[in-house]
C-alpha positions in Angstrom: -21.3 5.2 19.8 -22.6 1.5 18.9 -22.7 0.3 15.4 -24.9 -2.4 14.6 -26.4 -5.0 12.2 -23.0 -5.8 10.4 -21.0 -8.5 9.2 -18.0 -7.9 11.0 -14.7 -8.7 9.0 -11.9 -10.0 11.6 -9.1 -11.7 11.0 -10.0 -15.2 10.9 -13.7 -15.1 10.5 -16.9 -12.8 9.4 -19.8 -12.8 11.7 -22.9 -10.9 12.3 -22.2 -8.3 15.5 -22.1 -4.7 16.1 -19.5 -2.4 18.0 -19.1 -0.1 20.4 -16.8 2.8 20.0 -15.2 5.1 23.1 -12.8 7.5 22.5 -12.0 6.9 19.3 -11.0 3.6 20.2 -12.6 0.3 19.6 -14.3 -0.5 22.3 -16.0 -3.5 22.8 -16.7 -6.3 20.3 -20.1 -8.3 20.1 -21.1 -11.1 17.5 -24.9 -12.2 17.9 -27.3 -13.2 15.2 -29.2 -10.3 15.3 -26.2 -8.1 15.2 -27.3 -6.0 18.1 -26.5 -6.1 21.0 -26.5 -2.4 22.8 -29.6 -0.9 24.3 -28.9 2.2 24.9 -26.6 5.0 22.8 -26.0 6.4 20.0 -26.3 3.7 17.4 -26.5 3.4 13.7 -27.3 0.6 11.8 -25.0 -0.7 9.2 -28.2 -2.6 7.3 -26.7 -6.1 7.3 -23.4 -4.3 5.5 -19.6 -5.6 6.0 -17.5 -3.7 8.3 -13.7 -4.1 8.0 -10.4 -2.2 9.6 -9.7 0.7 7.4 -7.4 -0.8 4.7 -3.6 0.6 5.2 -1.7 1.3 1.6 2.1 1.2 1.8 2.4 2.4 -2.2 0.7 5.5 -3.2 2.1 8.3 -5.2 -1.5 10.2 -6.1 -4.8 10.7 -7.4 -7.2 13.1 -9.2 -4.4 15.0 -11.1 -2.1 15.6 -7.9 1.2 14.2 -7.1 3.0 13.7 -4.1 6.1 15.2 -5.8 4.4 18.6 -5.8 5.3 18.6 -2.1 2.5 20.8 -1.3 -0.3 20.4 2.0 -3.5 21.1 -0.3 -2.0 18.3 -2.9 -1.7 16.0 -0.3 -5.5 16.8 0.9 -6.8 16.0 -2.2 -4.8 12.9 -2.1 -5.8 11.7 0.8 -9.7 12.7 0.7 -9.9 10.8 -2.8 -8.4 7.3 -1.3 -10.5 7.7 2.0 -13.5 7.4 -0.4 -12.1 4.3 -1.1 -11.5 2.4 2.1 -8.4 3.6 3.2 -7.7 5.2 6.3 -4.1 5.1 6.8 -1.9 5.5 3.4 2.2 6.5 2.8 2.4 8.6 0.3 5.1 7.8 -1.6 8.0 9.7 -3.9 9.3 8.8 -7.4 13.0 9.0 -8.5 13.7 12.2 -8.4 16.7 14.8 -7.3 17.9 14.6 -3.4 16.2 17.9 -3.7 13.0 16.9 -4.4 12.9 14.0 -2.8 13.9 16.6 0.7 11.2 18.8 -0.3 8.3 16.2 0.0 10.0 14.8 2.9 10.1 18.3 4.5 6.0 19.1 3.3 4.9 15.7 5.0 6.8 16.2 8.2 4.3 18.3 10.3 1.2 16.3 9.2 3.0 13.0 10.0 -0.1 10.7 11.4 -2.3 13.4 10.7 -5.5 13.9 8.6 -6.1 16.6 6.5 -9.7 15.4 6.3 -9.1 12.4 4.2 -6.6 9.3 4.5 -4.3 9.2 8.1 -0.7 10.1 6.8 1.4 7.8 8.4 4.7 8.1 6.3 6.5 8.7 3.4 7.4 5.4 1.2 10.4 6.7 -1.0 10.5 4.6 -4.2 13.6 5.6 -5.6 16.3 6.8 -6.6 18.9 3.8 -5.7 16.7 1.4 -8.2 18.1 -0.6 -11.8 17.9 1.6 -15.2 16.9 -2.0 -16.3 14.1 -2.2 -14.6 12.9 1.7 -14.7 9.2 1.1 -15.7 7.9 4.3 -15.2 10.7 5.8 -13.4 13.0 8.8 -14.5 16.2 6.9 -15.9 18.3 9.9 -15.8 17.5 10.5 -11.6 18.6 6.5 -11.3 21.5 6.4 -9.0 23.7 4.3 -6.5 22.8 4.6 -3.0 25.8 6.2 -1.3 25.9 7.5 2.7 26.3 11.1 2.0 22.7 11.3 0.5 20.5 8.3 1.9 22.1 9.8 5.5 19.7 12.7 4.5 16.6 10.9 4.4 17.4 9.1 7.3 17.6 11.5 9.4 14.2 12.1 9.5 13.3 8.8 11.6 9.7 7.5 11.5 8.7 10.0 8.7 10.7 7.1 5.8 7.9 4.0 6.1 10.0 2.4 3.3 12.2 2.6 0.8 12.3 0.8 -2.5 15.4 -0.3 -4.2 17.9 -2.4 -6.5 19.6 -4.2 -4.1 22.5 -5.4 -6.7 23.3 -2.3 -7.1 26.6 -1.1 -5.4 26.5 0.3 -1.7 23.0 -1.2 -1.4 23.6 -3.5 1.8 25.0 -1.4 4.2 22.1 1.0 3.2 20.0 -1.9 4.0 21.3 -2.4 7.0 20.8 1.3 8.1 17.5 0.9 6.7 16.3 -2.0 8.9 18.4 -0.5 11.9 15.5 2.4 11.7 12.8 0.3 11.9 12.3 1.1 7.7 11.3 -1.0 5.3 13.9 -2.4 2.8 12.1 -3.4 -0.3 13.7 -4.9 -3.2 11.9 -3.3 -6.9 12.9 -1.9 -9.4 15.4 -4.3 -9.5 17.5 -6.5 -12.2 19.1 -9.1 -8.9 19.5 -13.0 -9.5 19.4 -14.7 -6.0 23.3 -14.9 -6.0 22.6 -11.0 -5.1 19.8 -11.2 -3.5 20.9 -13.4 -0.6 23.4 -11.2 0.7 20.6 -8.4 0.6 18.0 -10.7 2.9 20.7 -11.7 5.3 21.3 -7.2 5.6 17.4 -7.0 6.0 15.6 -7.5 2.8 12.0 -7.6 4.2 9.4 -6.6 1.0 9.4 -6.9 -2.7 7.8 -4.0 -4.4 4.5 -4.3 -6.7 5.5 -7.9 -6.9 5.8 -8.8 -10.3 6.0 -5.5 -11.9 9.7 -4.3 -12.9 11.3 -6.9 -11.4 14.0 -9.7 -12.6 12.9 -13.3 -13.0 14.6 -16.5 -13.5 17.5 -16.5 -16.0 19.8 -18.5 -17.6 23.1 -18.4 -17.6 24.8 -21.3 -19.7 23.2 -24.7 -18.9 21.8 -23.4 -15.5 19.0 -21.2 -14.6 19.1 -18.6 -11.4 16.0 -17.3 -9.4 15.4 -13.9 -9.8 13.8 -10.9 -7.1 10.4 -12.6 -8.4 11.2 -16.1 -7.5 13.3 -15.5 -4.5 10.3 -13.3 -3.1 7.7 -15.9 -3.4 10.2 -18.4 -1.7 11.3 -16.7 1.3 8.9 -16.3 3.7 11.2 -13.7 5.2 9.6 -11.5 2.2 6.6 -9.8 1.7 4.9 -9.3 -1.1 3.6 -5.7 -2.6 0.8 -7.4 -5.2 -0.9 -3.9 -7.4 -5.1 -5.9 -6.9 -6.1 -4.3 -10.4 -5.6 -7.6 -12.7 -3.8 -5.7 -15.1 -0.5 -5.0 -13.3 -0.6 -8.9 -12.4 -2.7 -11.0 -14.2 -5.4 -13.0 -12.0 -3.4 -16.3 -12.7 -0.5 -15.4 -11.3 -2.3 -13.2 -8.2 -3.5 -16.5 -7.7 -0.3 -17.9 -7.9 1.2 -15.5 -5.5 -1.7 -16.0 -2.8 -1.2 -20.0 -2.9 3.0 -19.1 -2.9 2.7 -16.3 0.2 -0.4 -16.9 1.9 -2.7 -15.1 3.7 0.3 -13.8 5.8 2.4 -12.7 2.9 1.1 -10.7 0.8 0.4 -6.7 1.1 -2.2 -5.1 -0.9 -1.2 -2.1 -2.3 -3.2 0.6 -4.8 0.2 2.2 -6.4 -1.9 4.7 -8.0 -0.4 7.7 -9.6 -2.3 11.4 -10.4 -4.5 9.8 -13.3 -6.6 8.0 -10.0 -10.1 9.7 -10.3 -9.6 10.6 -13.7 -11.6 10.5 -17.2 -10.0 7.9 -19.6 -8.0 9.5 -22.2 -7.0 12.0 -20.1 -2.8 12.9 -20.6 -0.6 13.3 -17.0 3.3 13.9 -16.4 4.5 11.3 -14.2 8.0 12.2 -12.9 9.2 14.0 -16.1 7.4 11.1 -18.2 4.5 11.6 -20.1 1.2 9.1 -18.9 -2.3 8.6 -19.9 -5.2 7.2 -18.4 -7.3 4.5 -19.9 -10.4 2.7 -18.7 -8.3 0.2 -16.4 -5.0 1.7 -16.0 -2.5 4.2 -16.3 0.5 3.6 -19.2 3.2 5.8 -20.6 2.0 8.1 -23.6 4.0 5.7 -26.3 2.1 2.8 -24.7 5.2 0.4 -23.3 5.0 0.4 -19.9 2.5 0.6 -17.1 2.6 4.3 -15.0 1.0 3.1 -11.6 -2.7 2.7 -12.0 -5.8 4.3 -11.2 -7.1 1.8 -8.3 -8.7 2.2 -4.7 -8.4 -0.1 -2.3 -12.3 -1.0 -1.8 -11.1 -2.1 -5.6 -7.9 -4.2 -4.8 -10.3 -6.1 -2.2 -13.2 -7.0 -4.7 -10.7 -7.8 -7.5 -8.9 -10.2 -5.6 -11.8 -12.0 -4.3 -13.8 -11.4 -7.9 -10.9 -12.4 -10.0 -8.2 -13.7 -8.1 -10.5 -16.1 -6.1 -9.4 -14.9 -2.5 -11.6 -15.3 0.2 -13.0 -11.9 1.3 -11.1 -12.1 4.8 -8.2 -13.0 3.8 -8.0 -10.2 0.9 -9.2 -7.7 3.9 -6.3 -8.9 5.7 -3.6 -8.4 2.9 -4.9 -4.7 2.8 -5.1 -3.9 6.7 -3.4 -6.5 9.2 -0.7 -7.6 6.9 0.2 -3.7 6.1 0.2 -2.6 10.0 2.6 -5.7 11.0 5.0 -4.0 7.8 4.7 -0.8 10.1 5.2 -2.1 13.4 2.0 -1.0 14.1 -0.5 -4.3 14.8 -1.1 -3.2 18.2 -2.8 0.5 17.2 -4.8 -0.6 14.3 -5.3 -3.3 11.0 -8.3 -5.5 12.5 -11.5 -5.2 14.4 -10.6 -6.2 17.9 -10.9 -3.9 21.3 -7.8 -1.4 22.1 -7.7 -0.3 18.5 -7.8 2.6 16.6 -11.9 2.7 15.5 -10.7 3.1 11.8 -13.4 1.5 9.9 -15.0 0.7 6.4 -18.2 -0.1 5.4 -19.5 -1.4 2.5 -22.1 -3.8 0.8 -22.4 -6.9 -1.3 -21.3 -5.3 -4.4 -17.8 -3.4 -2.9 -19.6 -0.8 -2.7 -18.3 2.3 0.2 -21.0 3.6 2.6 -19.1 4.9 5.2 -15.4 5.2 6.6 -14.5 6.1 10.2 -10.9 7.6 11.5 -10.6 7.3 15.1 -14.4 6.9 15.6 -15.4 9.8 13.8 -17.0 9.5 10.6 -15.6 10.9 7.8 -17.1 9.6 4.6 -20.5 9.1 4.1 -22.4 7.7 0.5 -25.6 9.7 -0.4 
C-alpha cells in the first residue's frame, strides 16, 4: 500500500513525500515535490495533508465515562477507540490510588491484551499512578489509599514484568529508593509526582533511577525557603536535570502557555513527553458530573475539576489536541511538538526501534490530519483504522 501527496512529519524536518507500506511495516520512505512517487499499487492520496507517527501517551486513565479502574475489556475498548480518534495509536492506560486490590485487578484485566488492540488505541502497558505518592500533593488522588511503598506490596506489581510501563510516586517518601531501584532494574519508569521533595531528597532518588517527572507542574513541590535559603523543588530539579523527562498535560489549562513555553526552552525538544492525562469526563458534554477514584469531578468546556471546584481531575484532551495547543499557544514548532508526543514517548519505553517516527523498519502506525489539527485517518500496523466522513 503507497500513500501519497503528504507532508511527511520526521523527526527533524517536514517534507512533501508519500510512503510505502509492507506488512504492516514501514516500508520505504520517499520525499519528492510532487509527493508521489509509486506507479503502481494500491495508493491513496493524503490531499497535501500532514502525516505523523501515531502519537504514544504514557498518562491516560479514560474517556467517554469509562475508567481504567473498572478493570473491565469492553471499558478498555471504549477507551482506547475514543483516543485512536485522536491520533494516538499506542497509549498506557493508567490506574489511580487505589487498594492493592484494585490496583491487581486492572493489572490482571490488561494482562492478555498487552500490545493488543481492541479496535482502537495499541495497549502497550499499564502506567500505575499511585498509591506510594504525598497526601500533600494528592490533587485528585484518594488521600485515604495514599501509602508508603513497602516490598511486600510493590513485589506484587512487579511481578508482572513488561505489563508496569511506569510508576508514579513521592520519592521522599520512606522506602521509596530501593523501590526505585527495583523499578529501574525492570526496565520501568520511575517518575517522581505527586510529590512534596526539595532536591536534598530528590538527589538520592535520581542517583536510584529517577527518570520522569509526572504532569510536570501539576501536584508537584516547587522551590521553598527554609530560613534565609531557598531549595529546588521536584519542579525545579526536573527542568535542570537533563537526566529527567518531563510529563507536560498540552491543554493550557493544566500548565499555562508561559510556562509550557518555559518548559520547552528548559527541556528541549528531547525532554519533554506529551501526555493527554485524561480521565472518564474525555468525550463528554460540559456540565456533566463523574466519580474519579471515590472523588466527585465535573466536566467543563476545557477541563475536568473536582465538584467543589479546587483542584484539577485530569482533563478532557486528545492528543491531536496536545499537538495543536503546543504549537497554537505554546509556540512549538509542529515537529518538534510531534516529537514530544511519539519519539520522545517510545525512547521512555525502550521502544525507538519498533515505532515513534516515520522512518523504514517501523511499525506503519500513522496519523493524518490537515491544517486545522484536524484527524482524517489513523493507521495501526498498516491497517487503517479510523477514517473522518
Amino acid at each position: 500500500m503507497h500513500l501519497t501527496n503528504a507532508k511527511l512529519i520526521l523527526p527533524d524536518t517536514i517534507q512533501r513525500g508519500a510512503l510505502e507500506i509492507r506488512n504492516g511495516r514501514i516500508h520505504r520512505v520517499v520525499t519528492s515535490r510532487r509527493g508521489n512517487a509509486f506507479r503502481s499499487g494500491v495508493t491513496r492520496n493524503l490531499q497535501g495533508g500532514f502525516l505523523a507517527p501515531g502519537f504514544i501517551d504514557l498518562h491516560i486513565h479514560g474517556a467517554v465515562g469509562r475508567d481504567t479502574m473498572e478493570a473491565q475489556t469492553e471499558a478498555f475498548r471504549v477507551i482506547t477507540e475514543f483516543h485512536l480518534r485522536g491520533g494516538t495509536t499506542s497509549l498506557a492506560l493508567t490506574t489511580l490510588t487505589a487498594t492493592g486490590v484494585e490496583i491487581l485487578k486492572v493489572l490482571e484485566a490488561v494482562k492478555p491484551l498487552l500490545n493488543r488492540s481492541l479496535g482502537g488505541a495499541r495497549i502497550v502497558g499499564v502506567h500505575l499512578e499511585g498509591p506510594f505518592i504525598s497526601k500533600a500533593q494528592a490533587g485528585a488522588q484518594n488521600p485515604e489509599q495514599i501509602r508508603n511503598p513497602v516490598a511486600r506490596e510493590w513485589r506484587r506489581y512487579l511481578r508482572y514484568g513488561k505489563l508496569v510501563t511506569q510508576v508514579t510516586l513521592a520519592p521522599e517518601n520512606p522506602g521509596s529508593l530501593p523501590f526505585i531501584r527495583a523499578l529501574r532494574k525492570g526496565g520501568v519508569i520511575a517518575s517522581g509526582g505527586h510529590t512534596n521533595a526539595t532536591e536534598l531528597q530528590l538527589m538520592p532518588a535520581l542517583a536510584a533511577g529517577l527518570n520522569q517527572a509526572t504532569h510536570t507542574v501539576s501536584a508537584m513541590s516547587s522551590v521553598t525557603k527554609r530560613g534565609p535559603y531557598r531549595m529546588a523543588g521536584m519542579l525545579e530539579f526536573a527542568l535542570g536535570r537533563d537526566e529527567i523527562m518531563c510529563e507536560l498535560i498540552g491543554d493550557g489549562v493544566h500548565v499555562p502557555p508561559t510556562m509550557m513555553r518555559m518548559i520547552f526552552n528548559a527541556k528541549g525538544r528531547d525532554g519533554v513527553c506529551l501526555i493527554t492525562d485524561a480521565t472518564l469526563g474525555a468525550g463528554l458534554k460540559a456540565g456533566t458530573k463523574f466519580v474519579l477514584g471515590g472523588v466527585r469531578a465535573r466536566v467543563t468546556l476545557r477541563v475536568a475539576e473536582l465538584e467543589d471546584g479546587s483542584a484539577l481531575a485530569g482533563s478532557t484532551l486528545t492528543m491531536i489536541e496536545a499537538v495543536r495547543r503546543s504549537v497554537q499557544l505554546a509556540g512549538q514548532s509542529l515537529v518538534d511538538a510531534v516529537l514530544m508526543a511519539s519519539l520522545n514517548p517510545a525512547r521512555q519505553l525502550g521502544r525507538e526501534k519498533e515505532f515513534g517516527s516515520i522512518e523504514p523498519g517501523k511499525r506503519a502506525d500513522l496519523v493524518w490530519f490537515d491544517d486545522q489539527f484536524r484527524v482524517r485517518g489513523v493507521w495501526l500496523d498498516g491497517e487503517r483504522k479510523f477514517a473522518a466522513k
